[in-house]
Biopython code that builds the backbone (N, CA, C, O; Angstrom):
import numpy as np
from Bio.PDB.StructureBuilder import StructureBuilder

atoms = [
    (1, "UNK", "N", (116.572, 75.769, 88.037)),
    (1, "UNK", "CA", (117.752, 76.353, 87.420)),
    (1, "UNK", "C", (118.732, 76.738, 88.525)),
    (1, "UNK", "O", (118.347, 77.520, 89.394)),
    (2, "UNK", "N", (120.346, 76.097, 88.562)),
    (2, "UNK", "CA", (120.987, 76.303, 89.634)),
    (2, "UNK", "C", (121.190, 77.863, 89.306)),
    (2, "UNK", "O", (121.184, 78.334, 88.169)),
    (3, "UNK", "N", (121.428, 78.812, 90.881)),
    (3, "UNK", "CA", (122.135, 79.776, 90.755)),
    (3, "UNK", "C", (123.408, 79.759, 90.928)),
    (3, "UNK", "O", (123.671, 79.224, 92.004)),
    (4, "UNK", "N", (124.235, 80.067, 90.418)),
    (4, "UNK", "CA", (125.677, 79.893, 90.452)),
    (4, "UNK", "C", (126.719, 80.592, 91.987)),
    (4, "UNK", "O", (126.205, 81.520, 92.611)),
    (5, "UNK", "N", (127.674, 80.225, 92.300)),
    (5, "UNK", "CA", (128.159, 81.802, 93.372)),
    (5, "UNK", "C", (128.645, 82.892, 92.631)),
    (5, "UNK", "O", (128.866, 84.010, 93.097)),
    (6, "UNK", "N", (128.848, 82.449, 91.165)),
    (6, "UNK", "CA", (129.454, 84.006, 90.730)),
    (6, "UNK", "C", (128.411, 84.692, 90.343)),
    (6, "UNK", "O", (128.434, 85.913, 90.492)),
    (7, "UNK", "N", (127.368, 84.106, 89.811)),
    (7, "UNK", "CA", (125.988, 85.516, 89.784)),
    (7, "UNK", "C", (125.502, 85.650, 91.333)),
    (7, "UNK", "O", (124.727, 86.604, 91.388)),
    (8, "UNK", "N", (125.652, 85.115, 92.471)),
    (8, "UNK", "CA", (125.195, 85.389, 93.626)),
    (8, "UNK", "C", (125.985, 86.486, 94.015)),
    (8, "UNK", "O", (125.624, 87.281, 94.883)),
    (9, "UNK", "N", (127.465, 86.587, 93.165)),
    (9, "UNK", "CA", (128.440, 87.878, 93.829)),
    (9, "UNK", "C", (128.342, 89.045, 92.884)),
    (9, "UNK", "O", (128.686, 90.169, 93.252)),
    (10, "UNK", "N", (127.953, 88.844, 91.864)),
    (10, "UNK", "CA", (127.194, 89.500, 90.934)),
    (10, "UNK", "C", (125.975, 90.377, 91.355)),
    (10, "UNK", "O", (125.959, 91.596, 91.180)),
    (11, "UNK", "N", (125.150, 89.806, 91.815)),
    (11, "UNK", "CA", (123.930, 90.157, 92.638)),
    (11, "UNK", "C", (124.346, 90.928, 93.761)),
    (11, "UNK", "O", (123.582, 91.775, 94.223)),
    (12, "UNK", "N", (125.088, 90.797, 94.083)),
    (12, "UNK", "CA", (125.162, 91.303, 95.660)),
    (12, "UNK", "C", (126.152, 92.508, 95.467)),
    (12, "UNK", "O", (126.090, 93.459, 96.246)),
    (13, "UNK", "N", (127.253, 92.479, 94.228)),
    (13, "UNK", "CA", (127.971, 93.689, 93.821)),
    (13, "UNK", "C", (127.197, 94.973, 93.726)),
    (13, "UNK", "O", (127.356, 96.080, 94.241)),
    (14, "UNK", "N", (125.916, 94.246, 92.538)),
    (14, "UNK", "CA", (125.160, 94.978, 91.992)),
    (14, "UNK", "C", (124.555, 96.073, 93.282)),
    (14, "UNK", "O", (124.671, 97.298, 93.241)),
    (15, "UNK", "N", (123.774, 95.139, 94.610)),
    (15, "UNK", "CA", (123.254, 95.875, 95.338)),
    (15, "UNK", "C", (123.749, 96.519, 96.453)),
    (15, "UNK", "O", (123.151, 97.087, 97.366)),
    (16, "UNK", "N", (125.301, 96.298, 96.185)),
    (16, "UNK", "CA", (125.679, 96.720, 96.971)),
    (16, "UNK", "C", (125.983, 96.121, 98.862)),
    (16, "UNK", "O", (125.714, 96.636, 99.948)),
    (17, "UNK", "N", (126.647, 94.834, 98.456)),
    (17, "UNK", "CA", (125.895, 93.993, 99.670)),
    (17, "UNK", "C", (127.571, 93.238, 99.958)),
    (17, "UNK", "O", (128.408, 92.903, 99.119)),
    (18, "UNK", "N", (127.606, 93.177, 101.028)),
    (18, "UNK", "CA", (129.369, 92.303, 101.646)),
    (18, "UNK", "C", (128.768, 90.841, 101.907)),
    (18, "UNK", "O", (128.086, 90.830, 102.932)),
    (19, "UNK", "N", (128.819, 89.947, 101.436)),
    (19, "UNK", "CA", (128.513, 88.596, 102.054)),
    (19, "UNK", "C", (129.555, 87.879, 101.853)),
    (19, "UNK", "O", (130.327, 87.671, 100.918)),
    (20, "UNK", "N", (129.389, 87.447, 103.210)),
    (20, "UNK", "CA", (129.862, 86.170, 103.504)),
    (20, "UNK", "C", (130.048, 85.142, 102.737)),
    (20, "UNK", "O", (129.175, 85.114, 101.868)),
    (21, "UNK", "N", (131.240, 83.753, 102.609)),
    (21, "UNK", "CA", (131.261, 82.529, 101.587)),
    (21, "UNK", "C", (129.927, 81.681, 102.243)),
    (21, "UNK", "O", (129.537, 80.709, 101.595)),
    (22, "UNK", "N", (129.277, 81.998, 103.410)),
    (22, "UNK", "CA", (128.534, 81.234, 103.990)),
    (22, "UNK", "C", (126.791, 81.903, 103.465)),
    (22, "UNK", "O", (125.856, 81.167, 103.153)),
    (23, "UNK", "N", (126.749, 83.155, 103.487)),
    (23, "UNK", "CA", (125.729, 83.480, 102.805)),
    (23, "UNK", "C", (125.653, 83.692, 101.349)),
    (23, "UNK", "O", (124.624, 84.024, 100.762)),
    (24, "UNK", "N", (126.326, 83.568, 101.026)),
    (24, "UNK", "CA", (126.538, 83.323, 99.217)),
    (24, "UNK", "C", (126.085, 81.854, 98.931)),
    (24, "UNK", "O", (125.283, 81.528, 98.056)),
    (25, "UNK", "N", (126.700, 81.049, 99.771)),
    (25, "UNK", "CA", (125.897, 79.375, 99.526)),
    (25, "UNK", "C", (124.718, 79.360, 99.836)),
    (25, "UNK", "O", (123.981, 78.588, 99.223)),
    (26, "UNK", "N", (124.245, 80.098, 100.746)),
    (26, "UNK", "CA", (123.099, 80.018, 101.162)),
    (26, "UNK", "C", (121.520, 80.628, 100.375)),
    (26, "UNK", "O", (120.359, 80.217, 100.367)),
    (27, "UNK", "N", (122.492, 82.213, 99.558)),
    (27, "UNK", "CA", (121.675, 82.851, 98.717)),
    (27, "UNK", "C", (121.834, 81.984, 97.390)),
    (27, "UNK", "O", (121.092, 82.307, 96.462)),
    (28, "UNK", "N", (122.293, 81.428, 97.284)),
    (28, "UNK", "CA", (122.587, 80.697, 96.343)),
    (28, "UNK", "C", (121.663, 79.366, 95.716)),
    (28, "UNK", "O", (121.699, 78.832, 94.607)),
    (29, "UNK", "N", (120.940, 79.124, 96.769)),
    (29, "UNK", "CA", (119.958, 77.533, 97.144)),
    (29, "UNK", "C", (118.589, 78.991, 96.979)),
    (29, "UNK", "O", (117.715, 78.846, 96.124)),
    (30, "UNK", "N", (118.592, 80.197, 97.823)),
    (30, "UNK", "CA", (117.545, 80.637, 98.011)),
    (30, "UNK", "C", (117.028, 80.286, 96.387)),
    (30, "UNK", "O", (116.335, 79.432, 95.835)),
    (31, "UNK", "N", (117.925, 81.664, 95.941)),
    (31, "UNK", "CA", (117.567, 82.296, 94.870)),
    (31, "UNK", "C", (117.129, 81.433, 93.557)),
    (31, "UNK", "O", (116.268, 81.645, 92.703)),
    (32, "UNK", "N", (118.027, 80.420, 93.732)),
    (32, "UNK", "CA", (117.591, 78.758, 92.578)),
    (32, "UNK", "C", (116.268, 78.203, 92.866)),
    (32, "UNK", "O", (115.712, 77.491, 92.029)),
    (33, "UNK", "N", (115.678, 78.503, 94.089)),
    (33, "UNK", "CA", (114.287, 78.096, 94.293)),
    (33, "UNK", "C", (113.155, 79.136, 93.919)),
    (33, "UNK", "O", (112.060, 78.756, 93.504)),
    (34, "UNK", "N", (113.417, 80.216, 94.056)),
    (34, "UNK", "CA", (112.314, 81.110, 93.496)),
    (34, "UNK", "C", (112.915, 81.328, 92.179)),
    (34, "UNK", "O", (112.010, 81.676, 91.422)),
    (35, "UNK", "N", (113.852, 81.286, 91.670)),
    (35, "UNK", "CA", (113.605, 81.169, 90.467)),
    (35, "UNK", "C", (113.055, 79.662, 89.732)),
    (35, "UNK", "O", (112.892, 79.852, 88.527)),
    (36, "UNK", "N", (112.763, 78.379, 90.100)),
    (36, "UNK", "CA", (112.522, 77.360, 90.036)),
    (36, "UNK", "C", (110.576, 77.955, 89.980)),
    (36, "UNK", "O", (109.882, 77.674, 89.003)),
    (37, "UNK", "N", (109.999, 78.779, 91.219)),
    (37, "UNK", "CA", (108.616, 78.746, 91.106)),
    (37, "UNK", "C", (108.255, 79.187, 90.319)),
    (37, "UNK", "O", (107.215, 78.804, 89.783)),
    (38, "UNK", "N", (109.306, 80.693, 89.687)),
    (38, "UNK", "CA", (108.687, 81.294, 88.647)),
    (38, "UNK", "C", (108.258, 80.699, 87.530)),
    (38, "UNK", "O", (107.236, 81.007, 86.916)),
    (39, "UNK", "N", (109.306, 79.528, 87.144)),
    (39, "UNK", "CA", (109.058, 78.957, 85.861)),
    (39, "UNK", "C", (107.912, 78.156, 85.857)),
    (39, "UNK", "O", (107.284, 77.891, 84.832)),
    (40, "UNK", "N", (107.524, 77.625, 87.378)),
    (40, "UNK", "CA", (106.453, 76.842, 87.448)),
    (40, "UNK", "C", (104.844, 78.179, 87.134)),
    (40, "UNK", "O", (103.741, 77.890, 86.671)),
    (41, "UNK", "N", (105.309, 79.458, 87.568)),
    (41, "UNK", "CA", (104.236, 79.988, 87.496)),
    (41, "UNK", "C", (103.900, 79.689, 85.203)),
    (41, "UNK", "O", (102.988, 79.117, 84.606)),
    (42, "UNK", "N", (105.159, 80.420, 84.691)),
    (42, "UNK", "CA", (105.111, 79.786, 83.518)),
    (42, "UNK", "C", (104.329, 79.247, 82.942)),
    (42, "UNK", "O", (103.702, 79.579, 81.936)),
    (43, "UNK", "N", (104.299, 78.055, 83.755)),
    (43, "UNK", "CA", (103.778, 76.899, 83.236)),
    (43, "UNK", "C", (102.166, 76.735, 83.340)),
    (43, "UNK", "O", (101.696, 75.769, 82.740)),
    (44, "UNK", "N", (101.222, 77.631, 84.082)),
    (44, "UNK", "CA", (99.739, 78.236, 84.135)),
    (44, "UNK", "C", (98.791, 78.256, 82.733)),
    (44, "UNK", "O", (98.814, 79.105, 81.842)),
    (45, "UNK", "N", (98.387, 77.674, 82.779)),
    (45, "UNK", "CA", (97.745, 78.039, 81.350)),
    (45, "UNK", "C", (96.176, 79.039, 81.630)),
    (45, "UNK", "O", (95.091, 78.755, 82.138)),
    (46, "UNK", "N", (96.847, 80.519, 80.895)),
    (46, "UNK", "CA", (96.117, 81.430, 81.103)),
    (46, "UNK", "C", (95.211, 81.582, 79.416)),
    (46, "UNK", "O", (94.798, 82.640, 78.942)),
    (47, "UNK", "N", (95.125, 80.537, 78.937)),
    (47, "UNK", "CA", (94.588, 80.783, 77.759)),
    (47, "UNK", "C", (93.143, 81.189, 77.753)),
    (47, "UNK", "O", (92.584, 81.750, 76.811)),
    (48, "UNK", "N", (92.473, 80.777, 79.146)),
    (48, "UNK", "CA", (90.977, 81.135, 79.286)),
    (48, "UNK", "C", (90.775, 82.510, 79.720)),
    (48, "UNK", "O", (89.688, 83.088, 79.724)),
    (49, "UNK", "N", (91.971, 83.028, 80.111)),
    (49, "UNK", "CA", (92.340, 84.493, 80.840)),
    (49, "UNK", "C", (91.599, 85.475, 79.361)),
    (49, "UNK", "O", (92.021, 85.385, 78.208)),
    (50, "UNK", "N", (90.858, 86.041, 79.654)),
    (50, "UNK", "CA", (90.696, 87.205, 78.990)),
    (50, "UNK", "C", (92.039, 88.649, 79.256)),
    (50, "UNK", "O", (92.873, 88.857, 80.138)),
    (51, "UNK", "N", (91.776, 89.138, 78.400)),
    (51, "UNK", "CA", (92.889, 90.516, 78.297)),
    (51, "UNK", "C", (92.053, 91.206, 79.330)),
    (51, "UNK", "O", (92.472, 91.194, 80.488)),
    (52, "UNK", "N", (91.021, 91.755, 79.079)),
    (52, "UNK", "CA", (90.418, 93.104, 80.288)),
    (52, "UNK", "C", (90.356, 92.158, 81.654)),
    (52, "UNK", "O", (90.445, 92.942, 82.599)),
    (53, "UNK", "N", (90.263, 91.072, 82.049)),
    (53, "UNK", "CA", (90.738, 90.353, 83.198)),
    (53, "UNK", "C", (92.151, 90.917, 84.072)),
    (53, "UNK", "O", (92.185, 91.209, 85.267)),
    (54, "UNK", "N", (93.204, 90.965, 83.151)),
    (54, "UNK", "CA", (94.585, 91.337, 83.150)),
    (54, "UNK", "C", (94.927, 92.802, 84.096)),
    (54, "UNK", "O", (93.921, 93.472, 84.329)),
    (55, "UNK", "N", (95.711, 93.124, 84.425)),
    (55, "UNK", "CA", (95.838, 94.174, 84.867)),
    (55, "UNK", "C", (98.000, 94.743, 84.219)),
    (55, "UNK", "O", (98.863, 93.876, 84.357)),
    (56, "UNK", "N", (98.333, 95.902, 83.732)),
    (56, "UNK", "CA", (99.375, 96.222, 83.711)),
    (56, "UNK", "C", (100.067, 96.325, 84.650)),
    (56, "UNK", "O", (99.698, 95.225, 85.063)),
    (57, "UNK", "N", (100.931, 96.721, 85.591)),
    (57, "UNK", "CA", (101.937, 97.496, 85.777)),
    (57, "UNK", "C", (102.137, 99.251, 85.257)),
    (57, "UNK", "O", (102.312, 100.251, 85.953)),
    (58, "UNK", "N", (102.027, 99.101, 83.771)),
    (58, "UNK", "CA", (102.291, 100.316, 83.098)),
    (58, "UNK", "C", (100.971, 101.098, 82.899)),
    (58, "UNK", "O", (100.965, 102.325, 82.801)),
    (59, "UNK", "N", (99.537, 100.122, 82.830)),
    (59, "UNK", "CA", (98.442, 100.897, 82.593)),
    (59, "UNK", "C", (98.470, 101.950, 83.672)),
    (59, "UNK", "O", (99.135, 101.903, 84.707)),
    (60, "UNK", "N", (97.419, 103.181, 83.168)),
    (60, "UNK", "CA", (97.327, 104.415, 83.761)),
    (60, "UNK", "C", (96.071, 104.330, 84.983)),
    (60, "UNK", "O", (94.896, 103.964, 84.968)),
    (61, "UNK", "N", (97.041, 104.897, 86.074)),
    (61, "UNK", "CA", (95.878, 104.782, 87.098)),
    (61, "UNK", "C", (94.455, 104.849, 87.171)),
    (61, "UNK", "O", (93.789, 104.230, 88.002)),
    (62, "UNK", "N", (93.799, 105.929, 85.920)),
    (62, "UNK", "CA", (92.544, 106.269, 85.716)),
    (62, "UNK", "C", (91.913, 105.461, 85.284)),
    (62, "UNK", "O", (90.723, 105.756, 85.173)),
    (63, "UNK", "N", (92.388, 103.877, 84.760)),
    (63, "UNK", "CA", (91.589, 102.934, 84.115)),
    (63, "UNK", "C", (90.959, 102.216, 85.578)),
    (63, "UNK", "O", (89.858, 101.665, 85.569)),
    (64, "UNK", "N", (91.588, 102.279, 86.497)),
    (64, "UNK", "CA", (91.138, 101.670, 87.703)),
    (64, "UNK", "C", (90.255, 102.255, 88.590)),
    (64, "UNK", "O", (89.913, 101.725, 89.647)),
    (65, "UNK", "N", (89.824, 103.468, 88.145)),
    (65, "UNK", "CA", (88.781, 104.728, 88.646)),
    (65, "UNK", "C", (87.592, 103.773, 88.862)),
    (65, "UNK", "O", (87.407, 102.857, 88.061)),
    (66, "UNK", "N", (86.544, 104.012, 90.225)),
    (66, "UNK", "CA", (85.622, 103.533, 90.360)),
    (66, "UNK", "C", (84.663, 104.158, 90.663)),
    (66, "UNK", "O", (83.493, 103.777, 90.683)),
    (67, "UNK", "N", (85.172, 105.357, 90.970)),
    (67, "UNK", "CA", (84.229, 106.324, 91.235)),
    (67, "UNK", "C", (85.134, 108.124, 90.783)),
    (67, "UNK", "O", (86.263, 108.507, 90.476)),
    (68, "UNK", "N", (83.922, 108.656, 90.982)),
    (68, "UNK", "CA", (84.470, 110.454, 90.385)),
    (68, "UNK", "C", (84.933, 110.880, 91.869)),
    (68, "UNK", "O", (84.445, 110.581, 92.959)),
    (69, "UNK", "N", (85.930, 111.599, 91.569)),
    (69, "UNK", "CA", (86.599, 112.431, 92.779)),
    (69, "UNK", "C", (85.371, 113.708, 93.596)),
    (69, "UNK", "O", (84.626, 114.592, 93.173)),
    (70, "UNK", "N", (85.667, 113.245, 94.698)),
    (70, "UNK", "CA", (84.114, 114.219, 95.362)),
    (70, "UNK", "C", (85.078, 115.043, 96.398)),
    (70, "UNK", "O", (85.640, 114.436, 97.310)),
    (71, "UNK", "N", (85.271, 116.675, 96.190)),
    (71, "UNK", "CA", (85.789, 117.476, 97.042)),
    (71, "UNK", "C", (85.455, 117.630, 98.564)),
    (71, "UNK", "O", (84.347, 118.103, 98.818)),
    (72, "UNK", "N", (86.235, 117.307, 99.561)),
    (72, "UNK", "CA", (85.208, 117.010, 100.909)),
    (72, "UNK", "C", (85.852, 117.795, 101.444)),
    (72, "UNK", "O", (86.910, 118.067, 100.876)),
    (73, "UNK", "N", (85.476, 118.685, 103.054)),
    (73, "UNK", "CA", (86.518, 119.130, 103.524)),
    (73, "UNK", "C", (87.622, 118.586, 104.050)),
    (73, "UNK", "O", (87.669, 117.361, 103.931)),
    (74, "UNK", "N", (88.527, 119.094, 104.594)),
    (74, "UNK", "CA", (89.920, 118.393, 105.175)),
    (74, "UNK", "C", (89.527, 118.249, 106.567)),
    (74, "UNK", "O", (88.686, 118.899, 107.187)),
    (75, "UNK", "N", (90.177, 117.410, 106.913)),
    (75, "UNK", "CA", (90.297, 117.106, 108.787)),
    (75, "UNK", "C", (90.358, 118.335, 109.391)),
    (75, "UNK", "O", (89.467, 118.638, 110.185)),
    (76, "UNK", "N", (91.231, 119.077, 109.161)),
    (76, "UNK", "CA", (91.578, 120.087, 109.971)),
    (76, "UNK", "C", (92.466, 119.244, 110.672)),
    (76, "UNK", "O", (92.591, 118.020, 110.637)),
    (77, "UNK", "N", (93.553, 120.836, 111.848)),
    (77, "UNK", "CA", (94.711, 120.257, 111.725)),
    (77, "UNK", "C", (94.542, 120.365, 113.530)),
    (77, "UNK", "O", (95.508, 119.989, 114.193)),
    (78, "UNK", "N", (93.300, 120.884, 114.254)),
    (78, "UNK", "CA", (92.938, 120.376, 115.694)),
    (78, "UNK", "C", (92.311, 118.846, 115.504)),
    (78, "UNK", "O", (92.304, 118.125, 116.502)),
    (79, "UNK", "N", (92.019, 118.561, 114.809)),
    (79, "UNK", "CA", (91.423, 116.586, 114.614)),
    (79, "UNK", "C", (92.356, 115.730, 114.058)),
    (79, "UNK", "O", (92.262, 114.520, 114.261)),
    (80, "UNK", "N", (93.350, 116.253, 113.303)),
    (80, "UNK", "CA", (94.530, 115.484, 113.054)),
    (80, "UNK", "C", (95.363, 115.675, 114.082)),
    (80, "UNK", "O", (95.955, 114.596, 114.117)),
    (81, "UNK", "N", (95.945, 116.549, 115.223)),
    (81, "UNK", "CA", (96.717, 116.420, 116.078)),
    (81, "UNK", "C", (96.128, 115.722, 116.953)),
    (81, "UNK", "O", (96.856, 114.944, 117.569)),
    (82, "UNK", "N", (94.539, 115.746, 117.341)),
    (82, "UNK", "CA", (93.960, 115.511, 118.495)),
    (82, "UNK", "C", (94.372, 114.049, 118.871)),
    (82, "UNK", "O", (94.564, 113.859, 120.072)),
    (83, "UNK", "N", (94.522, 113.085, 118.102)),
    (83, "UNK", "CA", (94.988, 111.892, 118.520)),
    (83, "UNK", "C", (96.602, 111.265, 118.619)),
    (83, "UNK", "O", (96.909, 110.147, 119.033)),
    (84, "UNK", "N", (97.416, 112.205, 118.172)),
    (84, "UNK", "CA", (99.020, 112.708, 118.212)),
    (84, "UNK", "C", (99.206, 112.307, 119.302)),
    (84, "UNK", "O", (98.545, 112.785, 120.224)),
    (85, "UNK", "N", (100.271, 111.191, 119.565)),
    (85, "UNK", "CA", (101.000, 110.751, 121.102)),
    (85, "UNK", "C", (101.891, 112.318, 121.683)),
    (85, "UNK", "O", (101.984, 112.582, 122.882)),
    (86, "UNK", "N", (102.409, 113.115, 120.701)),
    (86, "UNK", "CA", (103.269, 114.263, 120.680)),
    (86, "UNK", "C", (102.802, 114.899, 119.719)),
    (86, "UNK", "O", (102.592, 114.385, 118.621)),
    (87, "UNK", "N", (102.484, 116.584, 120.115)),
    (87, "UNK", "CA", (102.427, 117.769, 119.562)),
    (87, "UNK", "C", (102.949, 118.630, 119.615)),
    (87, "UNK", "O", (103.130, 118.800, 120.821)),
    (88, "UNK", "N", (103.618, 119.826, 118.820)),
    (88, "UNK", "CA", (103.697, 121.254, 119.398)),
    (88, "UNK", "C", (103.328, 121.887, 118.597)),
    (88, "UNK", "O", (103.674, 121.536, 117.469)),
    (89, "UNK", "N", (102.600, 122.919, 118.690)),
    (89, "UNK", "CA", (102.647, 124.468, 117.666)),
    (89, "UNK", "C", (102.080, 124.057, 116.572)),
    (89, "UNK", "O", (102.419, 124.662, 115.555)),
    (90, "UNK", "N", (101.088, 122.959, 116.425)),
    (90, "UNK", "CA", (100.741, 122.640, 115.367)),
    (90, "UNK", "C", (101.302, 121.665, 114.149)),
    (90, "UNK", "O", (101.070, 121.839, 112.953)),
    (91, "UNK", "N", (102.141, 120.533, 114.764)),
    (91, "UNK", "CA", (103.254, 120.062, 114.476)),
    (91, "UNK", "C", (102.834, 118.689, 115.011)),
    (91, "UNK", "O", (102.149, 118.625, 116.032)),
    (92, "UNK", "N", (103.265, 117.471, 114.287)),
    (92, "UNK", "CA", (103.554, 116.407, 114.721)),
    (92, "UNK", "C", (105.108, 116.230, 115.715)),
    (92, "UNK", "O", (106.173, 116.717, 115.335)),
    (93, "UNK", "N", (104.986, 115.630, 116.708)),
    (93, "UNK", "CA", (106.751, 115.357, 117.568)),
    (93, "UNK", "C", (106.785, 113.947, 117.124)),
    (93, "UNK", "O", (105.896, 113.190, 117.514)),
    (94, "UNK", "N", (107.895, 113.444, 116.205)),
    (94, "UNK", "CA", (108.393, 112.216, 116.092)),
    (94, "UNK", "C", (109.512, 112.053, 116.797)),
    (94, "UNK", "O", (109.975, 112.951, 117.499)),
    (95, "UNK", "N", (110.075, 110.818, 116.662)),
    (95, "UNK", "CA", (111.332, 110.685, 117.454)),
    (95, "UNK", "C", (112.292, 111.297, 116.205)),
    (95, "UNK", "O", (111.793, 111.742, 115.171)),
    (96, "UNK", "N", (114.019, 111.243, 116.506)),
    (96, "UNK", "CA", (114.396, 111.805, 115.539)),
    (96, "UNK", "C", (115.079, 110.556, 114.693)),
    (96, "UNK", "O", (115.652, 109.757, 115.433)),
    (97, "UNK", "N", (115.114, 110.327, 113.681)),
    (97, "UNK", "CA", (115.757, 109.076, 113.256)),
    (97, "UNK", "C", (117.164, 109.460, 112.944)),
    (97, "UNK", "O", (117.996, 108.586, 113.189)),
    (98, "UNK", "N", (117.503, 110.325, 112.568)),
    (98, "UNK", "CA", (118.968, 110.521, 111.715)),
    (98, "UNK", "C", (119.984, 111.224, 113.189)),
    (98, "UNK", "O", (121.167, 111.529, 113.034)),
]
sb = StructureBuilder()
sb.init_structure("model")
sb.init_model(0)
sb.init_chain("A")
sb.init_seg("    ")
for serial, (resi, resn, name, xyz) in enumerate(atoms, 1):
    if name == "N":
        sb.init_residue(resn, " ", resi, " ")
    sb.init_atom(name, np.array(xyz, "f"), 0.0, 1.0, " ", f" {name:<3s}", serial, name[0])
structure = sb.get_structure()
């Protein structure tokens, strides 16, 4: 399925994105190809697929429980620094990003 350049500027409005006439042609070929695999995924025949095989997205984490939650102690916070490239006062030192 071709992607067009006006949904590629569409796309890129949406996310907020400045491109180029040169990367718009270019996202343009991308995006027509993965949308091309999806349809091939489509095309899978999952009819032997059982449902409890399946997994959601939306199902609730607790269906994936494999075991019961076992209270352990914590590291502590001399064995969590102890391997810290930088410490102070009980504190991780990162660099600063902002």
């Amino acid at each position: 399925m071709p992607i067009t350049r006006t949904e590629v500027e569409k796309i890129a409005k949406l996310a907020n994105l400045e491109l180029t006439d040169a990367e718009k042609e270019s996202f343009s070929g991308q995006l027509a190809a993965i949308v091309e695999y999806i349809d091939q995924l489509n095309e899978v025949d999952t009819a032997a697929v059982k449902a409890w095989q399946t997994r959601s997205a939306g199902e609730a984490i607790s269906s994936y429980a494999s075991r019961d939650d076992v209270v352990e102690p914590s590291l502590g916070q001399d064995k969590a620094l102890a391997q810290a490239p930088d410490a102070d006062e009980g504190h991780f030192l990162v660099p600063r990003v902002i």
